[in-house]
C-alpha positions in Angstrom: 117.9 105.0 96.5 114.6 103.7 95.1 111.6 104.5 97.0 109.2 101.7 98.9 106.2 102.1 100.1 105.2 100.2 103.1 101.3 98.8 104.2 100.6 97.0 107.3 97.5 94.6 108.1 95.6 95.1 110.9 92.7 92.4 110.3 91.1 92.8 113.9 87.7 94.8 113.9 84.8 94.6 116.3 82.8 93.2 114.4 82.4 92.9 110.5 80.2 95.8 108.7 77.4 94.1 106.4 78.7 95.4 103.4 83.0 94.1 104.3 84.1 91.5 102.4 87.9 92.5 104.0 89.6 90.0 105.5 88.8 91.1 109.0 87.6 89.6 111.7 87.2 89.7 116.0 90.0 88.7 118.4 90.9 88.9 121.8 94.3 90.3 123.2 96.4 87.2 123.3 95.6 87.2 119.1 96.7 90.4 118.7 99.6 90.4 120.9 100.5 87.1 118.9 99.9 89.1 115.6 102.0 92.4 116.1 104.9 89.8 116.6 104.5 88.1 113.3 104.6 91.2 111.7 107.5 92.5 114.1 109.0 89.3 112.7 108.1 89.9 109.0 110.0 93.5 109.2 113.2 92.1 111.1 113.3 89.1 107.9 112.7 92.1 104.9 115.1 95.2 106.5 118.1 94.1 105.4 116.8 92.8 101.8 115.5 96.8 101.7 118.4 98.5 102.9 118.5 100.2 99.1 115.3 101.6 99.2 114.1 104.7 101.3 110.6 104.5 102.7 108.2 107.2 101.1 105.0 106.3 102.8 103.4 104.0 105.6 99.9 103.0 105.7 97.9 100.9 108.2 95.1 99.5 107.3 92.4 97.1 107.7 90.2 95.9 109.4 90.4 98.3 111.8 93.7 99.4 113.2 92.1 101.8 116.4 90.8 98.5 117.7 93.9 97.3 118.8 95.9 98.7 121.9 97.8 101.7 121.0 101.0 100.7 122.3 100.9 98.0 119.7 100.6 100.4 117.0 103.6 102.3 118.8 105.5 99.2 118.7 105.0 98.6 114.8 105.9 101.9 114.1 109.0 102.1 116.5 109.7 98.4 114.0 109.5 100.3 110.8 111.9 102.9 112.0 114.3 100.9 113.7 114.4 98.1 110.3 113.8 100.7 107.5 115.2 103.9 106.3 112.1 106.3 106.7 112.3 109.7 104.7 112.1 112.2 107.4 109.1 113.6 105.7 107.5 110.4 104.9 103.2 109.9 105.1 102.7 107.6 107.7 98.8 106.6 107.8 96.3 105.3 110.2 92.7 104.0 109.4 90.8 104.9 112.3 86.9 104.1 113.3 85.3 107.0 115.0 84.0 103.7 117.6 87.3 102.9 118.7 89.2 105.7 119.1 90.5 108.3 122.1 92.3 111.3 123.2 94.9 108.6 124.6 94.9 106.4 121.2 95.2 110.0 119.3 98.2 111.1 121.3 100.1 107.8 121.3 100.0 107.6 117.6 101.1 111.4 117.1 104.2 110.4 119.4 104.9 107.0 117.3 105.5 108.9 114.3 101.8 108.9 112.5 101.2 111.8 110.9 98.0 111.2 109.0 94.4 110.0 110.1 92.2 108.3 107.9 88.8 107.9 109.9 86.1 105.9 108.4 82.7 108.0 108.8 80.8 106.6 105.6 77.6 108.6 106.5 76.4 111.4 108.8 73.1 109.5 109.1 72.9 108.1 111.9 70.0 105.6 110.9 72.2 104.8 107.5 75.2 104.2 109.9 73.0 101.6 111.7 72.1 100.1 108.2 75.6 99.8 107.4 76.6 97.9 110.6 78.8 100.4 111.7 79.5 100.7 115.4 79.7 104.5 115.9 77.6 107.6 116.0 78.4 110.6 113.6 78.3 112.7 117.1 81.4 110.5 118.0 83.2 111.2 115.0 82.7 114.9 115.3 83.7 114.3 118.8 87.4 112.8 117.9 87.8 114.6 114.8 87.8 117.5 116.7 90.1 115.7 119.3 92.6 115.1 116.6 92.6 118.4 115.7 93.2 119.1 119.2 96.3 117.3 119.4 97.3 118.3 116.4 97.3 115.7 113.6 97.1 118.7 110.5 96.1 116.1 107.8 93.0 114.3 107.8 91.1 111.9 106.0 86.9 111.0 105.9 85.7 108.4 103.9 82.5 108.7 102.7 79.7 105.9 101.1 76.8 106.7 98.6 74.4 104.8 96.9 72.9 102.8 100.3 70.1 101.0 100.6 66.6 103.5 100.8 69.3 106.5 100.4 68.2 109.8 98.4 70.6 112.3 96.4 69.2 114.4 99.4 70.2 112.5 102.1 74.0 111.9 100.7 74.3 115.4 100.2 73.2 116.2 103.6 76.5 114.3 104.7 78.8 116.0 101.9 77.6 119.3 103.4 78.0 118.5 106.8 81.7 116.7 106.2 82.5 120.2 104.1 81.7 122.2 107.1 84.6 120.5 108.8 87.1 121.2 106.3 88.9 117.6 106.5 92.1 117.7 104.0 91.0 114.8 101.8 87.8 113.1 101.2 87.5 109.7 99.8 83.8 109.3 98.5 82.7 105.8 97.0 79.6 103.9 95.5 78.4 101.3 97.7 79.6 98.1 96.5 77.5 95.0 97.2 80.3 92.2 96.9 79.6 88.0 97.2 79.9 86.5 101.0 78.9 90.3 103.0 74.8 89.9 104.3 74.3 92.9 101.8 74.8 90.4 99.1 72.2 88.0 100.4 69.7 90.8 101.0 70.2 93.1 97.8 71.9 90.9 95.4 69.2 90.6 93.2 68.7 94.6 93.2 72.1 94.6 92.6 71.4 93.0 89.2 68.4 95.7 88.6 71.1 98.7 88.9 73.6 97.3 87.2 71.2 96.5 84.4 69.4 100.1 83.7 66.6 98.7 85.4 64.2 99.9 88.3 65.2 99.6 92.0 63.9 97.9 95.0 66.0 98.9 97.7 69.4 100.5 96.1 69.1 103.5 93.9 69.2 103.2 90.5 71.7 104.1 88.2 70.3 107.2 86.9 70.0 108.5 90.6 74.0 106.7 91.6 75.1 109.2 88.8 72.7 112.3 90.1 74.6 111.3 93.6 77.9 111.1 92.3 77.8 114.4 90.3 76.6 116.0 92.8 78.9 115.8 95.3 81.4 116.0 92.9 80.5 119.6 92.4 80.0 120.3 96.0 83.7 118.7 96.4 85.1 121.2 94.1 82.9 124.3 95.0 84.6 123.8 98.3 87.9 124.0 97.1 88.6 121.0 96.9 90.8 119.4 93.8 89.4 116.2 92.3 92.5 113.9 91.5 91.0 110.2 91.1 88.1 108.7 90.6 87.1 108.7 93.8 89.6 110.9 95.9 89.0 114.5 96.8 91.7 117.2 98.3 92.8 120.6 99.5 96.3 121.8 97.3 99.2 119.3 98.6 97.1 116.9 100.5 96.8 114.1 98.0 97.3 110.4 99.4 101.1 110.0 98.4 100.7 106.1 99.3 97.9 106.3 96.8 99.1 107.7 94.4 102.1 105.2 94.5 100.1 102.5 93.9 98.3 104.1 91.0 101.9 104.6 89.7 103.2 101.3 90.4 105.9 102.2 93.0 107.1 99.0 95.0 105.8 98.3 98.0 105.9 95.8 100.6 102.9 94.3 102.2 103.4 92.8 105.8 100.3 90.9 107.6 98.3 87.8 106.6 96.7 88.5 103.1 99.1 91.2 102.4 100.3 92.2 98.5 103.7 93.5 97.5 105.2 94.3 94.7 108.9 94.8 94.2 110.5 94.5 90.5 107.9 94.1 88.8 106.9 90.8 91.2 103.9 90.6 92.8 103.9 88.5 96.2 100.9 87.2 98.1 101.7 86.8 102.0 98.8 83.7 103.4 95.3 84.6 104.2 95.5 81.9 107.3 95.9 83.2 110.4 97.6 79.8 112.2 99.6 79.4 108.8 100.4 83.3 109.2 101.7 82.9 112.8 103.3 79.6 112.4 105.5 80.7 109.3 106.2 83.8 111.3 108.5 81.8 113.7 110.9 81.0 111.2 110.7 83.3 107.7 113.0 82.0 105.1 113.4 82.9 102.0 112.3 80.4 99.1 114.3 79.7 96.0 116.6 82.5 94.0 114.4 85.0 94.9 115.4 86.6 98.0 112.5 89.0 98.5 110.0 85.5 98.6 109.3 84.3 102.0 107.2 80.9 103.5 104.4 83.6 104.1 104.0 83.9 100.6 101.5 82.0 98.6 101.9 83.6 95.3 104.7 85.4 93.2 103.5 86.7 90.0 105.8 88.2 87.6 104.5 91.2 85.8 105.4 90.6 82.1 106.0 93.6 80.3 102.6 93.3 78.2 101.0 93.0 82.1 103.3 95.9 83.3 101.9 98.5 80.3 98.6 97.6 80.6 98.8 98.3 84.7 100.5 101.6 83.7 97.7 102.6 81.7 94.9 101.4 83.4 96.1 102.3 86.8 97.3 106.0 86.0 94.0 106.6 84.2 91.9 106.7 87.6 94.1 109.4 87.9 92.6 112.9 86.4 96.2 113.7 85.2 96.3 110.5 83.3 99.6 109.6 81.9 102.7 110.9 80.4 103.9 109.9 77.0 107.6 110.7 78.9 106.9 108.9 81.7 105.8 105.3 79.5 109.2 105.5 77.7 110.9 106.0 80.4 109.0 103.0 82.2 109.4 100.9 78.7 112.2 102.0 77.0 109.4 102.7 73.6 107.4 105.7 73.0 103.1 104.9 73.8 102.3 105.4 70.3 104.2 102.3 69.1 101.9 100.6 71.7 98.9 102.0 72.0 98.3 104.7 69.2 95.0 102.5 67.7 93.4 102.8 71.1 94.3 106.5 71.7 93.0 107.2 68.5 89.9 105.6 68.8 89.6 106.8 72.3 90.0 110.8 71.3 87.8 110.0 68.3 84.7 109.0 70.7 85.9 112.0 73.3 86.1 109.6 75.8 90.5 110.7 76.3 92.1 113.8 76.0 95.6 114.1 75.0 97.1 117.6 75.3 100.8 118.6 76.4 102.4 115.1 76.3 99.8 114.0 79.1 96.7 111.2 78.4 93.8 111.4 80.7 90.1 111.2 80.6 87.5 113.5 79.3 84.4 113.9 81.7 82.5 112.1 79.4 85.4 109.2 79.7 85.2 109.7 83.2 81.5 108.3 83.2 82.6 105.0 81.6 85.9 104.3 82.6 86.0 101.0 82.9 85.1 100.8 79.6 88.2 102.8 78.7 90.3 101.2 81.0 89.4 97.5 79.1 90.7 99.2 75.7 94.2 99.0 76.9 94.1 95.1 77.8 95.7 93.5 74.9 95.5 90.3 73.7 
């Protein structure tokens, strides 16, 4: 049986952080209630059209999923159980914010089957937490991530943010130091991202520009002092024993995001919620951003054409080409620091790398921007520090 991976939308959050452009939003209870149906209805419609594929890995995301009411979550997971056939030692995620959770939410989703946590702290600055819009303390994450350990969840997850507004290499590192002393599993550590349509973009837009450009900062730091930031948690990360394996994820030995790393790898998975992505057979299906539209199409999914797997809900189905399909291969495995196999693209394509790609490699290991050693393709450090330019080298025309 083929693996699937499986990612549920929670949208529902209390209220939007200033840097979110997500799609996420608040709701009362007869919303949600409404919601959890639709995508109780969504996994009745695609369990049978799955019943070849074996479920590797669950993750609920967001928004924020501890918002809603725990037995709702119990509910979706007793759904993906009772309509797909879960590996018994699947990873079944949870993004959590330290603001909305409980001993009693905690507990509820240990008994439903979850058996990893990923809380979003993003600083241990309390002031910098305020900045960001975020609606908890770092005293209550300590509080439930000690909880959790309590109860017994052994695999845990802290995401961390760098490069805010007024914040120091000092100040970051304060939090890295004080996340290190709790020994989470993984640790996801990103740049600040200042995206159109979030009130960060209105206030620091034009600083945005100033960073991006080499050029001095008002507010944000500037790129010179992103990179001092980045490196140096980096190295703090890996002092601790912890094993960088993508750009931006951190973990102890066995504790990498498997759902992660299937995206990075191109596994199928299936999307359920409003706004949700899939991708099965090299198709790529969009489910509606519309709540109403959502909900409405919920009542009755149907198919739509030859291809079974394409509901009402959906609003797009791309098919991957195979020029689209390589390129996603290569620049999707490259965030990765193992990079890519030359066995594992002809075994994908059915025609070795070189007779794709050996200019760009080439040129690549020429500039010491890849290294290429043992049949695996990955970044050097000094590729790591421009890998989006990399990346672009292996968009064809």
């Amino acid at each position: 049986m083929k693996n699937l991976e499986i990612y549920i939308h929670i949208p529902f959050c209390v209220r939007k952080c200033e840097y979110c452009d997500f799609l996420s939003f608040p709701a009362d209870d007869d919303a949600k209630l409404r919601y959890v149906k639709g995508i109780m209805a969504e996994m009745i419609f695609y369990g049978p059209l799955m019943k070849n594929y074996q479920v590797s890995s669950v993750y609920i995301g967001g928004g924020t999923p501890s918002y809603i009411d725990e037995q709702w979550i119990a509910a979706l997971m007793e759904g993906v159980f009772d309509c797909f056939n879960v590996l018994p030692d699947a990873e079944i995620s949870i993004e959590c914010n330290p603001g909305t959770l409980s001993r009693e939410k905690l507990l509820a989703y240990r008994d439903a089957g979850i058996n990893r946590l990923s809380i979003g702290l993003q600083s241990a600055n309390n002031d910098e937490l305020k900045l960001l819009g975020r609606i908890h303390t770092f005293e209550q994450f300590v509080t439930n991530y000690e909880v959790a350990r309590n109860v017994g969840f052994k695999n845990i997850n802290v995401d961390l943010m760098y490069g805010l507004p007024g914040q120091s290499a000092s100040q970051y590192m304060a939090t890295v130091n004080k996340i290190i002393r709790l020994h989470p599993d993984h640790i996801s550590a990103y740049s600040l991202i200042v995206e159109k349509g979030t009130p960060f973009y209105e206030k620091y837009k034009f600083d945005m520009v100033r960073q991006e450009a080499g050029m001095r900062t008002e507010f944000l730091p500037n790129e010179d002092e992103l990179y001092d930031m980045e490196k140096a948690g980096q190295k703090a990360f890996m002092d601790a024993g912890y094993r960088q394996y993508e750009t931006s994820n951190y973990a102890k030995r066995g504790m990498e995001c498997r759902h992660n790393i299937g995206y990075w790898t191109r596994a199928d998975y299936l999307g359920l919620g409003i706004g949700a992505a899939s991708l099965i057979s090299n198709v790529r299906y969009t489910n509606t951003s519309d709540m109403d539209e959502y909900l409405s199409r919920c009542r009755h999914i149907h198919d739509v054409g030859d291809d079974i797997f394409r509901a009402n809900l959906h609003v797009a189905a791309d098919v991957i080409d195979k020029k689209g399909q390589m390129e996603e291969f290569m620049f999707l495995g490259l965030r990765m620091n193992e990079g890519v196999t030359r066995e594992a693209f002809e075994r994908a394509f059915g025609i070795s790398i070189d007779a794709i790609y050996k200019d760009t490699i080439d040129s690549l290991k020429k500039q010491e921007l890849l290294v290429v050693k043992a049949g695996h393709i990955y970044l050097s450090e000094r590729g790591k520090d421009v890998a989006n330019y990399v990346m672009a080298q292996f968009l064809r025309d």
